[in-house]
Every structure is written in C-alpha cells, then in structure tokens.
N, C-alpha and C positions, 0 to 999 in steps of 0.2 A: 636674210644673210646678216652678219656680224660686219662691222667695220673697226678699223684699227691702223691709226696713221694716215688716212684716208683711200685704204685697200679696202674690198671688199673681200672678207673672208669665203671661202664657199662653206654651206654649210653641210654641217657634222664635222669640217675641220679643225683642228688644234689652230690657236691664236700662234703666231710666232713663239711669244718665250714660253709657249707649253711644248712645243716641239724640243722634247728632252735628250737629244741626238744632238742639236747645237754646243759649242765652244768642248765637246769632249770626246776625247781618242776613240775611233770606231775601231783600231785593230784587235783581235781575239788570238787567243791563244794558237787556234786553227789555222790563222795567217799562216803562220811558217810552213804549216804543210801543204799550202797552195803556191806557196815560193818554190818549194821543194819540187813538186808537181810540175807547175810550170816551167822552170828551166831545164827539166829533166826532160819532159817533152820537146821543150825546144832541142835539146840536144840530140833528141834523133833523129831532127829533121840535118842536121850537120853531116860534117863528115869524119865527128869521132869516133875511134872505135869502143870496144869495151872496156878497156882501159885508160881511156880519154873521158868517155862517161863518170868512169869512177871517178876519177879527180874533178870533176867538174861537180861534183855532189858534193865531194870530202870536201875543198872548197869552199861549196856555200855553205854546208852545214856549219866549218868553223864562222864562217863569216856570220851564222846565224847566233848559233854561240854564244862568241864574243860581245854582239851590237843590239842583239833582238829584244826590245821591250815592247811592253802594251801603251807605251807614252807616244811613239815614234807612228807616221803614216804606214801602212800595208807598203805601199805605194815605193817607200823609200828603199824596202828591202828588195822589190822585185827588181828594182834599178840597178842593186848594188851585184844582184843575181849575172840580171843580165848583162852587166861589164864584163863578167867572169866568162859567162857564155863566150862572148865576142873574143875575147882573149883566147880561152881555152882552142876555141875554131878557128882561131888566125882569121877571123871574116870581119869585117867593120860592119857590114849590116848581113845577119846570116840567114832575114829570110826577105831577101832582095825581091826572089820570084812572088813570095806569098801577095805581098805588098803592092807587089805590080798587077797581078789579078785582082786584087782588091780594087784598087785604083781604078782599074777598066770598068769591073761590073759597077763600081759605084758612079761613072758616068754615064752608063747607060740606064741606070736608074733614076738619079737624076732627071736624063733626058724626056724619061717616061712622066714620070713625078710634075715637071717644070708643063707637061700639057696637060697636064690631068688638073693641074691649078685653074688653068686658066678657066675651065668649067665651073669652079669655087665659087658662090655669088656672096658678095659681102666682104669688109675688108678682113673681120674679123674670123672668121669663117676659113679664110684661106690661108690668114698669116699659123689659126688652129692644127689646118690642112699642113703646113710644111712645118709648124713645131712638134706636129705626131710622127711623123718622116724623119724629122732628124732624131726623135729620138729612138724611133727601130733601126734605123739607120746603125746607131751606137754598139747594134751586134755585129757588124765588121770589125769585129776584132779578131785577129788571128793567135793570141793568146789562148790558152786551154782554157780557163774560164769563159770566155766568149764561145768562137764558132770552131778553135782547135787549131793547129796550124796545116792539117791537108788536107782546106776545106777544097771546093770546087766553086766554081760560079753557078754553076745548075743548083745545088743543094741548098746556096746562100739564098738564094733569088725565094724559093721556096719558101726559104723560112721565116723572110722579111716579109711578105703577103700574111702569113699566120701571123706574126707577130704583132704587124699591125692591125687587122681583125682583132687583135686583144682591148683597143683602146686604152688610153690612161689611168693606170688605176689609181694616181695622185695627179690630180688634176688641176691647176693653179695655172691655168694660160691666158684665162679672163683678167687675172692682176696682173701677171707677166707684159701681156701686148698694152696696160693703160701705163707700166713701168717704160716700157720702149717709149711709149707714144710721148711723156714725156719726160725723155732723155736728149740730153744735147750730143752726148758720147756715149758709147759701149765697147767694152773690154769684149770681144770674144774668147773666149779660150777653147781650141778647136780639141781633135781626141787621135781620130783611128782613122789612114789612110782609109779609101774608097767612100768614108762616113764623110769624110768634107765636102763629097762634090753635093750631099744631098744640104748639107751645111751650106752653103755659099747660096742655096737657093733660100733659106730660112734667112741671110743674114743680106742681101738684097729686098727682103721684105721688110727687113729692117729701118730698112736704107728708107724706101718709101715711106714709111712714117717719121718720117727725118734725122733722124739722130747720124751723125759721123760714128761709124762702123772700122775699129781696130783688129786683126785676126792675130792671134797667137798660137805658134807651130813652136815643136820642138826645136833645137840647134841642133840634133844629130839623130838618125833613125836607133829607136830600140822597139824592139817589138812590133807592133801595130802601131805605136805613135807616128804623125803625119811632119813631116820636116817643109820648110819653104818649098821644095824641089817637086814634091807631093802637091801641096797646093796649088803652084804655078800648070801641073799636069793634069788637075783634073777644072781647070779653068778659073780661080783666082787670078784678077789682072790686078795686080798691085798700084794700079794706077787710079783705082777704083776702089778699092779694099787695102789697107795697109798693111803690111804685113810685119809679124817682128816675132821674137824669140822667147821663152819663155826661161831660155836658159839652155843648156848643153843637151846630154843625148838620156831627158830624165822621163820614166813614166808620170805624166803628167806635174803638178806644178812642185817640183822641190824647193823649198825654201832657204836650203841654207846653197842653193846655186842659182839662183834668181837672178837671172840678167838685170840688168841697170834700166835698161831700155822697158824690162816687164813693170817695174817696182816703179817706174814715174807713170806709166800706162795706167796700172793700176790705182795710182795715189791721184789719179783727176779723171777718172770715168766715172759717170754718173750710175751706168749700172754695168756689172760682170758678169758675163754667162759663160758660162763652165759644162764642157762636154763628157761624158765620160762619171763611171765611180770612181776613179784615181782620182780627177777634180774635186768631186763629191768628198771626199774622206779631207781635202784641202780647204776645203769651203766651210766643214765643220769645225773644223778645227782650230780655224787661222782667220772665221770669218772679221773678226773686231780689224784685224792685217787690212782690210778694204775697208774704203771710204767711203762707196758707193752700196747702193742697193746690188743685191748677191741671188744671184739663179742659177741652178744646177739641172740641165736635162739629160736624160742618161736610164739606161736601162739596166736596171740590177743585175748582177754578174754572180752572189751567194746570199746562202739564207740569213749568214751576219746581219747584213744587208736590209734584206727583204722583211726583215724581225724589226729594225725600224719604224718601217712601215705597219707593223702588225700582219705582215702577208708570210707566207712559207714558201712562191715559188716566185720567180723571177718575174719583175713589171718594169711596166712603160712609169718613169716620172717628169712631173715638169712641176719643179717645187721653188720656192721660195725660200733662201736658207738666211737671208737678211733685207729690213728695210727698215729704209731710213725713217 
C-alpha cells in the first residue's frame, strides 16, 4: 500500500489529488430532467389535480430556465423544486406519511443491526460492520432516485439485505476509522429520515473511539431529508449527540443558507462526514469551504455519479474527499 499524509492508500486506489471529481461541478446537463422527474412524482403523491400538476411543472421548468447551470449543485435545483411542490399542495411537509414509515422501518433496523454488532469481534471490524449499514442504509430515500415515494416497509427491508450483500465497491474505511480515532471533533452531517436511526448506531461508535460527535439535520422537512424532530424519533438524545441545523428546509448542505450554527461547527471539527450524494456533490465542490479532513458515505443514486467512480450501476461508497 501507498501512503500519503500519513494515510494509508488501499491499493489500485487514486492518491487524493488524482481523484479528478474533487474541487469541480458534478451536475450534468441530465440534472434537470431528474428535477423534473422527481417533483413530478412527488406531485402525485399530493392532492393536485391535473391542472395543479401542470402548473407545478410550468413552474419548475421556468425556474429551470431562468437559474439552471452546470456551475451550481444538482442538489440546489431540487430544493428550489421542491418549495414549489410545498406551495403548489398547500402542504408544508407533503410526504408526512412517507417519512413516518421510514422513520419506523429504520428503527427496527437498527434495532436488528445494533445485535448483530455485538457479535462483530474486533473494534475495527465492527465500527466496518455499521459504516457498511449506514451506508445501505442511504437508500431510505423516498425520492424517485432512491426507493420512490410508495415504497412499503416490506420491499425496503428486502432491498437493504441485497444491497448490502453488494459490499463496498470504494472502500476507504481502513483511513476513515484511524481519521475518527484521531479526531477530538466530528461534523456529522446526517441524510434521510429512517437512515439516521442506522446513523446514530455508526456515530456512537464514534463516540467510543473518542472524538465529541456533532449531528447535522435539516431546519425544515423536504423530501426524505431528516429534521431534529426525526432524529429525536428514532432515538438521538441530544444530551448525548448534539444536534443543530444545517440550515432551513434545504436538500442537503446549501451554501448560500448555511446556518451560522453550521459554518462555526464546521470551521473547528477536525473531521466532516457527510451522508447522502446531495452532500457528496457539497463536498466536492466546496471541499477547500472545510477545515477539517472531509468523508462522504452514501450510496450512488445515478450513473453521473457512478462514472466517477468508473462503475455504470449504483454502489456502496465510503470515500475520502479530503485530508489534511
């Protein structure tokens, strides 16, 4: 194996600065038509009619229009999407229910997951065992890219056993847990109701290799994003794990509404872990934006994406997008 900074590279890995995805825009021209896609779906999970749909398209399409470049996150349009949604439905969170089922099946997941550890021997081994978990976990998303928005618990439960049977196909957990082991602080940044409860179990194994453990949740639900409310429900005791805001009701980390509370979190944590590809596309982007060493776990969602990596269909990653 290769070393660099005093990481151990695995090998056939890209060194950090060959990893050519760092400091530049991951959205594609394609983007739009999955913004499109998904609020469209979203919207018949609502109560618009066809006339309601329509405007809720004509809408984002201007709004695509007028704002849509290949400079700007994916991430930033699906947010702007789904305000219009929330609007157009008169609903402030319009898939309440989805959220709530998620939320359930991922504590009973958890609960499964949290014994199946204890059989793990080795520290390394297990902290392995719950950073593979959270990140199949990361397909609780009720967005159409993810799991759809009417999924079921039965179908989900299914697809997280396959999924993880897949193992990592970028695999960086080995530097990841000697990056915990020595950190004083960690930024979490958390993803997808029902995904946090498998989170809190990865981010208390944190906890045991010492470092003070920060969680970042949205300020307001959109989509599958996980809000304090969410967390508090699937067993975060803030007493224990701190909790704060990333910012308003945004797909994952938007920069130009970055809470105050996020922006000093992240300007003194030693390392930042980032759930989700909406993070992921944050992380490349805006990594030099962090101070600390930078981890992104998450399960690819398109083959934009997945072309990164050199792959064509959707994986398990636990990468490394900076170190210090």
């Amino acid at each position: 194996m290769l070393r660099r900074n005093g990481l151990k590279t695995l090998s056939g890995k890209l060194p950090l600065e060959e990893k050519t995805w760092i400091n530049k825009p991951v959205t594609d021209p394609k983007c739009a038509l999955c913004v499109l896609e998904d609020a469209f779906s979203g919207g018949e999970t609502t109560r618009l009619d066809k006339s309601g749909k329509y405007e809720l398209i004509r809408q984002i399409m201007i709004m695509l229009g007028n704002e849509f470049t290949l400079e700007e996150m994916p991430s930033v349009y699906i947010t702007r999407a789904h305000r219009i949604l929330k609007k157009a439905s008169g609903l402030s969170d319009p898939f309440r229910k989805a959220r709530e089922i998620c939320n359930k099946v991922g504590q009973q997941l958890a609960l499964n997951i949290s014994q199946r550890a204890k059989s793990v021997e080795g520290d390394f081994n297990r902290f392995k065992f719950l950073t593979q978990w959270s990140i199949v976990a990361n397909t609780m998303d009720i967005r159409t890219a993810g799991t759809g928005y009417k999924l079921t618990s039965q179908a989900l439960s299914r697809r997280l056993k396959k999924i993880f049977d897949e193992g990592l196909a970028v695999d960086e957990t080995e530097q990841i847990y000697r990056l915990v082991s020595l950190s004083k602080r960690v930024l979490f940044v958390l993803d997808n109701v029902g995904e946090i409860a498998v989170d809190r179990l990865l981010i208390e194994e944190f906890q045991k290799l010492g470092p003070t453990v920060v969680a970042a949740v949205r300020g307001g639900p959109l989509t599958s994003d996980a809000t304090k409310d969410d967390a508090i429900a699937v067993g975060f005791d803030p007493s224990k794990i701190q909790l704060i805001t990333t910012g308003p009701d945004t797909l994952g980390i938007t920069f130009n509404e970055m809470s105050e509370e996020f922006r000093k979190e992240a300007a003194q944590a030693d390392l930042i872990v980032g759930k989700g590809q909406a993070n992921f596309y944050a992380f490349c982007q805006y990594r030099n934006f962090f101070q600390g060493n930078v981890v992104s776990l998450f399960r690819t969602k398109c083959n934009i994406i997945n072309r990164l990596f050199g792959k064509n269909v959707n994986i398990n990653v636990a990468v490394i997008v900076k170190a210090k």
